[in-house]
C-alpha positions as CSV (number, residue, x, y, z in Angstrom):
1,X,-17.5,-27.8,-4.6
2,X,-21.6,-27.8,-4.9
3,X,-21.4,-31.9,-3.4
4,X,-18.8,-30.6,-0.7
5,X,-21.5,-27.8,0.9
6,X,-24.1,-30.8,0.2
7,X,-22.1,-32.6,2.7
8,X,-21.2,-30.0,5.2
9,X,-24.6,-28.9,5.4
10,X,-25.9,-31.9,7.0
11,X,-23.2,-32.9,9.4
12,X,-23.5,-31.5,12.8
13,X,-21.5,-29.3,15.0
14,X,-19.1,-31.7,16.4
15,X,-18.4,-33.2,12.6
16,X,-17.7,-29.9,11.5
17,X,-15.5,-29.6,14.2
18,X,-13.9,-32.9,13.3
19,X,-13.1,-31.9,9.6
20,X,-11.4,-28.8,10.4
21,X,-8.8,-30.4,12.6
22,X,-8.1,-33.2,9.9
23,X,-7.6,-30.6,7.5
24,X,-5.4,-28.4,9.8
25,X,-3.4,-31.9,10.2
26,X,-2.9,-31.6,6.5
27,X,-2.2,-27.7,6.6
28,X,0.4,-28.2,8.9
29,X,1.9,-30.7,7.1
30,X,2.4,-28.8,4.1
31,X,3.1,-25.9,5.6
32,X,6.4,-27.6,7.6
33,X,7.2,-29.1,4.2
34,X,7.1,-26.1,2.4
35,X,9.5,-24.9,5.5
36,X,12.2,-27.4,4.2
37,X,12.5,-25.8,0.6
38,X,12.8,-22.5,2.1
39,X,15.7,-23.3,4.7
40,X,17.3,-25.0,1.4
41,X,16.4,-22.1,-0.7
42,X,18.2,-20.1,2.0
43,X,21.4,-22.1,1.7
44,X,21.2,-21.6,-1.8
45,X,21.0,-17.5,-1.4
46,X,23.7,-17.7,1.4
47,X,26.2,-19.3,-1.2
48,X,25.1,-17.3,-3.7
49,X,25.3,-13.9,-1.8
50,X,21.6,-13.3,-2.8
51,X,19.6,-11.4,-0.5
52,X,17.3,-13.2,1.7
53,X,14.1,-10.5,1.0
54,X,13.3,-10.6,-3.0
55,X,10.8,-8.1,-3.5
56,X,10.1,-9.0,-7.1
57,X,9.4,-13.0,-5.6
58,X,7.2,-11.7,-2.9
59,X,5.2,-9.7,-5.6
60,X,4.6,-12.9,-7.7
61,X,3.0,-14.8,-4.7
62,X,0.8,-12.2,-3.6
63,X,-0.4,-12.1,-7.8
64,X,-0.3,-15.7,-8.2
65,X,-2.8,-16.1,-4.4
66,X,-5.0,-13.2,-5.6
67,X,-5.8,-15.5,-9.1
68,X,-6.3,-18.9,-6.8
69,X,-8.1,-17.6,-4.3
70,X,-11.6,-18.2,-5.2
71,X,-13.2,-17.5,-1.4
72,X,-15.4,-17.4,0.3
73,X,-12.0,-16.2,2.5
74,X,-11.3,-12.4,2.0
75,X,-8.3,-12.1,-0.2
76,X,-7.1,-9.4,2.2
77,X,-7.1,-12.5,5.4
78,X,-5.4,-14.7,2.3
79,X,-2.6,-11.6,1.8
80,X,-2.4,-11.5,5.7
81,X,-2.0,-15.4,6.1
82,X,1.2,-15.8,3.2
83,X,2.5,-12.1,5.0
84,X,3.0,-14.1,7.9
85,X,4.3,-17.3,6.4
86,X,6.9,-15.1,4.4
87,X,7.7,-13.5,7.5
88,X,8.7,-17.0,9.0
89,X,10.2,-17.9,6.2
90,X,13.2,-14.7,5.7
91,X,13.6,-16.2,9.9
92,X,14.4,-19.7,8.2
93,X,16.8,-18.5,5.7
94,X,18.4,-15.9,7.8
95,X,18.0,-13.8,10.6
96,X,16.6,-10.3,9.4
97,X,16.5,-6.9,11.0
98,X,14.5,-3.8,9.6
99,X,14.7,-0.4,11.0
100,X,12.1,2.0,11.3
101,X,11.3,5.5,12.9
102,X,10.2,4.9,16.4
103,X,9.4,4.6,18.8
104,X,7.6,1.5,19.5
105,X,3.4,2.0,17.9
106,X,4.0,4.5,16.0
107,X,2.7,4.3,12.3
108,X,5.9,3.4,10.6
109,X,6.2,0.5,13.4
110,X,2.7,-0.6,12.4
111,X,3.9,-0.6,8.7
112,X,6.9,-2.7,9.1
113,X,4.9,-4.9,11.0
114,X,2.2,-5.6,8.4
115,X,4.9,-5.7,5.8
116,X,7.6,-8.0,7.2
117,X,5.3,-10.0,9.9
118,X,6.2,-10.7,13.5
119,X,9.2,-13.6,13.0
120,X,12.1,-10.7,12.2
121,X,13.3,-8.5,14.2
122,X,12.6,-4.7,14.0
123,X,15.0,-1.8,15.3
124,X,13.3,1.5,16.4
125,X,15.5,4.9,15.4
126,X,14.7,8.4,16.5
127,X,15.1,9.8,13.4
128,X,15.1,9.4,9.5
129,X,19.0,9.7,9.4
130,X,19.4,6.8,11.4
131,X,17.1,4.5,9.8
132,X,19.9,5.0,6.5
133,X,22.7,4.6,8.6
134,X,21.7,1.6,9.7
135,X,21.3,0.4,6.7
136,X,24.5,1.6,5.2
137,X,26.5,-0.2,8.4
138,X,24.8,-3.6,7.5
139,X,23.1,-3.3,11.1
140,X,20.2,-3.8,9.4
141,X,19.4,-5.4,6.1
142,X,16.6,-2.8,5.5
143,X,15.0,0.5,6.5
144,X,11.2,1.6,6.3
145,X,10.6,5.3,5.8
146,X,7.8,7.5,5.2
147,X,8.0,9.3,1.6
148,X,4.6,10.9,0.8
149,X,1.1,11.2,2.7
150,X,-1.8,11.5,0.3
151,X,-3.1,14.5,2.4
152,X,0.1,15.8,3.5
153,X,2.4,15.2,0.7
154,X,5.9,14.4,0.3
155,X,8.3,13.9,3.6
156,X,10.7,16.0,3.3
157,X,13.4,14.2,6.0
158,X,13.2,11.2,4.1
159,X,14.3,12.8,0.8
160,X,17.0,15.0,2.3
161,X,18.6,11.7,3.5
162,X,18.3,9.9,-0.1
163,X,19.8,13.2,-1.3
164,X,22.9,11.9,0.8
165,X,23.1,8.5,-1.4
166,X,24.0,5.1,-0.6
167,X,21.0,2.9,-0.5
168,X,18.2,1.8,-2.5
169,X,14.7,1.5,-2.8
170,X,14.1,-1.8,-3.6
171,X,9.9,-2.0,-2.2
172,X,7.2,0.5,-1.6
173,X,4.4,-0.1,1.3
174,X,1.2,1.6,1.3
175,X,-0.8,1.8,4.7
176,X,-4.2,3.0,5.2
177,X,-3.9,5.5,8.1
178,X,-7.1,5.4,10.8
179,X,-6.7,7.2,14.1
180,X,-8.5,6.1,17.4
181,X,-9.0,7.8,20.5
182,X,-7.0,5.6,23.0
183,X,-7.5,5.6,27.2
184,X,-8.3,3.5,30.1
185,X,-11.0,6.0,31.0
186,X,-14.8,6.3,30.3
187,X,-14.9,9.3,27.4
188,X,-16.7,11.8,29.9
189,X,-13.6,11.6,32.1
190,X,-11.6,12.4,29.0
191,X,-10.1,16.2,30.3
192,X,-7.1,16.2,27.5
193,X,-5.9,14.6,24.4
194,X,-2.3,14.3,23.5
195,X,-1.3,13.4,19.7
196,X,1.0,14.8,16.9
197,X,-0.4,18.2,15.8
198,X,-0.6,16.9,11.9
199,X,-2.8,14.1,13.4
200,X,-4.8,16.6,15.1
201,X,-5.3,18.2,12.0
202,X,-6.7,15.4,10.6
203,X,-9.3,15.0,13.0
204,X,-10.0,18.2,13.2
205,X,-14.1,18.2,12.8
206,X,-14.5,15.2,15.2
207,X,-12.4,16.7,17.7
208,X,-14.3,19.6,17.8
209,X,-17.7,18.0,17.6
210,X,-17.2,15.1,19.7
211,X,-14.7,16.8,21.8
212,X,-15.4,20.3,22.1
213,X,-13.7,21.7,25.1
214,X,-11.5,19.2,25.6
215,X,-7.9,20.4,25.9
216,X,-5.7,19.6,22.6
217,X,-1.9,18.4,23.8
218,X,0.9,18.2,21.4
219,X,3.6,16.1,21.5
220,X,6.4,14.6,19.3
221,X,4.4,11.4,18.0
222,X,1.6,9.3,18.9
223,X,3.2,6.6,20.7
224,X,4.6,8.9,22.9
225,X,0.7,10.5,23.5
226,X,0.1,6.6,23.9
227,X,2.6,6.0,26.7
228,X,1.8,9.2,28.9
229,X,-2.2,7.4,28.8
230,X,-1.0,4.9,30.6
231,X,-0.2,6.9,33.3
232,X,-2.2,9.8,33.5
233,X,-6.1,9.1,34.3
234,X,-8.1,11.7,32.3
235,X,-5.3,11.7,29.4
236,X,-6.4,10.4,26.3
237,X,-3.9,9.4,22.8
238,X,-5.0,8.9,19.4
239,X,-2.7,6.5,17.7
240,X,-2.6,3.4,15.5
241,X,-4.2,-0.1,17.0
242,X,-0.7,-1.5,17.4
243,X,-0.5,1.5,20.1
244,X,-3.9,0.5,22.1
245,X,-1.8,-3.4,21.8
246,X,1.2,-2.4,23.1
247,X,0.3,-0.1,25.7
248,X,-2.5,-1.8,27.0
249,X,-4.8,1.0,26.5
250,X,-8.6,0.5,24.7
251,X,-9.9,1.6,21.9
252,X,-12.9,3.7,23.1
253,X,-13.5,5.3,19.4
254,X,-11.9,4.1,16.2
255,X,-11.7,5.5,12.5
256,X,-12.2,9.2,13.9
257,X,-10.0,10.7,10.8
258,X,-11.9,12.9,9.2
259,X,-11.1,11.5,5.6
260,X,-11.3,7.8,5.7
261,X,-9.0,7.7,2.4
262,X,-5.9,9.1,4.2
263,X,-2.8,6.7,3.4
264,X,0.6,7.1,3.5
265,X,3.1,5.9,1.3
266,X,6.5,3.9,2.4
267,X,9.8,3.0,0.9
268,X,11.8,0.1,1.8
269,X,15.2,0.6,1.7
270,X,18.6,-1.4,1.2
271,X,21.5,-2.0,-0.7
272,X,20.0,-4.2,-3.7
273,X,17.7,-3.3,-6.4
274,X,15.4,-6.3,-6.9
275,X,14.3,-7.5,-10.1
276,X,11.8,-6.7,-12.9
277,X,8.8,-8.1,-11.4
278,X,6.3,-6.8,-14.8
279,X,4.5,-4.3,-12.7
280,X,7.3,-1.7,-11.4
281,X,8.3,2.0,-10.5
282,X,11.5,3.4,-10.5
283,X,12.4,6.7,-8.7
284,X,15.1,9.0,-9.9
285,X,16.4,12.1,-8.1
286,X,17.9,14.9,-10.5
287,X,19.3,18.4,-10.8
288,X,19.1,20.8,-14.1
289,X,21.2,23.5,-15.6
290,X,19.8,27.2,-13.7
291,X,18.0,28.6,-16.8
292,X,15.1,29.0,-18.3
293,X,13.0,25.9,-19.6
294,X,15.2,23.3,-18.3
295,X,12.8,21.3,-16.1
296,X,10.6,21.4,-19.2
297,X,12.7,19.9,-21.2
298,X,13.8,16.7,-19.1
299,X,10.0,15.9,-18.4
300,X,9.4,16.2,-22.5
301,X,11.6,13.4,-22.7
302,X,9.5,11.0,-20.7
303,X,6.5,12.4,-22.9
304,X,8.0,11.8,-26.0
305,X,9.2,8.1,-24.7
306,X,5.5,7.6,-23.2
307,X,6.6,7.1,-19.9
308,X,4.2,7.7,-17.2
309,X,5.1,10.0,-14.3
310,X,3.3,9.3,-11.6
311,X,5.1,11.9,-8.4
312,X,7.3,14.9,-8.9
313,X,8.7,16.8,-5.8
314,X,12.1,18.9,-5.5
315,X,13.8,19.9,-2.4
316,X,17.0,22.9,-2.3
317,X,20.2,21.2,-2.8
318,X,21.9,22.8,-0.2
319,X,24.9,23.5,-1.6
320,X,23.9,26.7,-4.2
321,X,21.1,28.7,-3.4
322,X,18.3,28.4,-6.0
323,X,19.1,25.0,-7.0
324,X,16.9,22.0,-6.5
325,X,17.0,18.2,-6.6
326,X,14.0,16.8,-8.2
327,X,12.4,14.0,-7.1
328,X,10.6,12.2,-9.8
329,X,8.5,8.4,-9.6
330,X,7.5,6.7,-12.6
331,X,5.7,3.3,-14.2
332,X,8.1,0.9,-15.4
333,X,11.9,-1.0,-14.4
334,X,15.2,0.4,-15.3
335,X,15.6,-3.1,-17.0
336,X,13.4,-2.2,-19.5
337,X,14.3,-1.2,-22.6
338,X,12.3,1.7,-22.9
339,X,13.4,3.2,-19.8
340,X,17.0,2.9,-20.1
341,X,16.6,5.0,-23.3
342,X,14.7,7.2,-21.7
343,X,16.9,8.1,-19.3
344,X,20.0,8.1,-21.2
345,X,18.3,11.3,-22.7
346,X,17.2,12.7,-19.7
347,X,20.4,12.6,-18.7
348,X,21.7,15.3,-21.7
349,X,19.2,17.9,-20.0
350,X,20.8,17.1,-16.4
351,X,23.9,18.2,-14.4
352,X,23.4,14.8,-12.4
353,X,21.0,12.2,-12.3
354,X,20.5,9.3,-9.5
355,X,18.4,6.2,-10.0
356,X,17.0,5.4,-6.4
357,X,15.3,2.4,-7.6
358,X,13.3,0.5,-9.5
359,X,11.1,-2.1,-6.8
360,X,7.5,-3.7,-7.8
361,X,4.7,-1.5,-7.6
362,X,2.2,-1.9,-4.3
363,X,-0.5,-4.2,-5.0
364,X,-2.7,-2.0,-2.6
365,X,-2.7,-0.6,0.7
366,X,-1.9,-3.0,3.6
């Protein structure tokens, strides 16, 4: 490596020019013959009625590039790079279609996006109940839905509709959520700003230093507030950067959240559970017996077992007053041993229990 930058160092600008397009020659190359295995590897999953996304496959790539990758390229452009490659790759194999709640910018669009890349095809829905619908109709081969914001908390459409059954969580996506202040004006002109009202509440102490006296509009999501900008002269939006994209509107302030950390977590949906990948969650869903001490008594088993919870939310059943479904996420694969036992006991404290899924943990947010 040391003789290569001894090398590079003295060649000049047109040299250096020279040995990047002999070595995208060669990336190319490569890159079309790894394109062969993977429409072959396609024809394999077709006969074998395999699913064309593997979570569990797409996991070990992303580990195995993290331990090559030795720079000076960020691994995050690396991750970005292979997303994209995968993304052409599920198009080589078979057509794929993911649905997601719309409409078009909004931040579960931008998710899907940065998940599944820009070769498949995505499906905006109006709602959560139609993201599972379309699943369970084989419209789509998988869904994307919001399940928990770190400063809001848990979504509670999304587990009403896996209260309703049928699919599974077979991935999880974690986005790091920045707002920007979107217009095709100059920010004096700025007369009104038009969002979601929990975005507003999350730039709450820039909005009223930077903005003070500017009129606050809500409305239903921010790719709507970024499609009345368009039209409206002094109407700002603050929305995602796939927004500013698609609507042809600039960015004239970014990152104006007022905690940087915000991030929201996603579930991938669909009708197979992938396999152990060595670094999973699984999610179970669960209603106890209406006295006293009973929740107590199903978390002690995963105590006992060592089994480390990571989420717990609950949501009214809606069929007996007072009586909830619990909503519980924790470290390792129903596959594993210690799990299955686990959950056999649980099960003597329950009157039903539901595995959702068990999917490969986030690698970090994307």
């Amino acid at each position: 490596m040391a003789k290569k930058k001894e090398k590079h160092k003295d060649a000049d600008l047109g040299e250096l020019r020279q040995h990047i397009d002999k070595l995208d020659h060669k990336i190319i190359d490569l890159l079309n013959q790894r394109a062969e295995i993977v429409i072959e590897v396609g024809h394999r999953k077709i006969a074998e009625n395999q699913p064309v996304y593997s979570p569990d496959r797409e996991q070990a790539i992303l580990k195995r590039l993290q331990e090559l990758n030795r720079g000076p390229l960020p691994q995050k452009t690396v991750e970005a790079i292979y997303r994209e490659l995968m993304s052409g790759s599920f198009a080589l194999e078979k057509p794929m279609r993911v649905a997601y709640l719309g409409p078009e910018g909004s931040f579960s669009h931008m998710a899907a996006m940065r998940k599944f890349g820009a070769s498949i095809e995505y499906q905006a829905m109006p709602d959560f109940r139609g993201i599972f619908d379309e699943v369970l109709r084989n419209h789509c081969e998988l869904g994307l839905v919001p399940i928990e914001n770190s400063l809001g908390g848990g979504v509670i459409d999304t587990m009403d509709c896996f209260m309703e059954g049928g699919v599974k969580i077979c991935a999880e996506v974690i986005l790091a959520v920045h707002h920007n202040l979107l217009a095709n004006c100059a920010p004096h002109d700025v007369r009104i700003i038009a969002s979601k009202p929990e975005i507003f509440a999350q730039c709450r102490r820039w909005l009223s230093s930077a903005m003070s006296g500017v009129e606050l509009l809500p409305v239903a999501s921010s790719a709507k507030a970024a499609s009345m900008a368009i039209s409206e002269s002094n109407l700002a939006a603050i929305g995602s950067e796939l927004a500013a994209e698609l609507y042809n509107l600039k960015i004239i302030y970014e990152d104006i959240e007022d905690n940087p950390d915000n991030q929201t977590r996603f579930f991938v949906i669909g009708m197979d559970s992938p396999a152990r990948s060595g670094n999973d969650k699984t999610s179970i869903m669960f209603t106890t017996p209406h006295k006293a001490g009973a929740l107590a008594e199903a978390l002690d088993v995963f105590a006992r077992h060592e089994v480390n919870l990571m989420n717990i939310d609950n949501r009214p059943s809606r069929r007996r007053n007072w009586e909830y479904y619990f909503f519980v996420d924790f470290e390792g694969h129903i596959e594993d041993r210690c799990v299955f036992e686990t959950l056999e006991e649980v099960k003597d404290h329950c009157n039903e229990l539901f595995v959702l899924g068990s999917y490969p943990r986030a690698l970090s947010p994307i």
